[in-house]
C-alpha positions as CSV (number, residue, x, y, z in Angstrom):
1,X,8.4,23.6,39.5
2,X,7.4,19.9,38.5
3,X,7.2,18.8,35.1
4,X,4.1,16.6,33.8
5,X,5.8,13.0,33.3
6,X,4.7,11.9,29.6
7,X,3.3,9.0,29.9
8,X,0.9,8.4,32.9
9,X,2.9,6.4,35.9
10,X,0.3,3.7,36.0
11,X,0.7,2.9,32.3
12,X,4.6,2.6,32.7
13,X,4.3,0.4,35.6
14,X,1.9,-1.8,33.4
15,X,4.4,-1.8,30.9
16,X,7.2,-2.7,32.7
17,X,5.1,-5.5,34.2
18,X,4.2,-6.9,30.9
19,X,8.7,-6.6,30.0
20,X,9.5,-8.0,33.0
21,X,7.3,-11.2,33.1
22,X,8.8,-12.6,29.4
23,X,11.5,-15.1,29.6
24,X,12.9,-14.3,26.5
25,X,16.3,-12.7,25.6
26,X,15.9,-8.6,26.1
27,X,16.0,-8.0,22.3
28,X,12.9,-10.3,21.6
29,X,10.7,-8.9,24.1
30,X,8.3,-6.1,21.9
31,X,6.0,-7.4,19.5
32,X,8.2,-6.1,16.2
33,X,11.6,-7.0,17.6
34,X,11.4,-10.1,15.7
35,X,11.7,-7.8,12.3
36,X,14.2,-6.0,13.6
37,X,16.7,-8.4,15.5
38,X,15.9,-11.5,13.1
39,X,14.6,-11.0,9.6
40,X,16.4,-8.0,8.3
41,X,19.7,-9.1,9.0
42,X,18.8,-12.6,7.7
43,X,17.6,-10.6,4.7
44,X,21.4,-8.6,5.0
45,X,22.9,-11.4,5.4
46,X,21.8,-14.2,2.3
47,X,21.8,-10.7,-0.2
48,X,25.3,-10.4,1.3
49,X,26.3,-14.0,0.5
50,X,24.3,-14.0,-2.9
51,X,26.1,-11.0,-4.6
52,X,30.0,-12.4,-3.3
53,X,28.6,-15.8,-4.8
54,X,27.6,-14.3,-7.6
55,X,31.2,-12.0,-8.1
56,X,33.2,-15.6,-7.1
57,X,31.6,-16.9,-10.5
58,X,31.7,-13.9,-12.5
59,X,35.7,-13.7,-11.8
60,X,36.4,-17.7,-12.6
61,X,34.3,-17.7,-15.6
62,X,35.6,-14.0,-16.9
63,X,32.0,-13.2,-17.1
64,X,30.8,-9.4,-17.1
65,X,33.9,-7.7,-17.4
66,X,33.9,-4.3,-18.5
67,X,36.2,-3.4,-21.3
């Protein structure tokens, strides 16, 4: 008893061709990694550093306190 593989062997072998011949860093290799490994946690990151800026202010001025 043999399964059916799910993808066709000749399309993985192109695949992994196509993986294997980038010289880039392994997290940069699909088309949409640079969403995912670059621009969302960029995004993260200056939202991050925008609402502690924001809260640094807030407490040295005594601005939006709740009473």
């Amino acid at each position: 008893m043999t399964e059916t593989p799910f993808r066709p062997r000749e399309t993985l072998i192109e695949k992994q061709k196509y993986y294997q011949g980038i010289h880039k860093h392994t997290y940069l290799k699909g088309p949409m990694d640079k969403i995912t490994s670059v621009a969302i946690p960029l995004a993260l990151a200056g939202s991050c550093l925008y609402l502690i800026g924001r809260g640094i202010y807030n407490m040295s001025h005594g601005v939006g306190k709740k009473e």
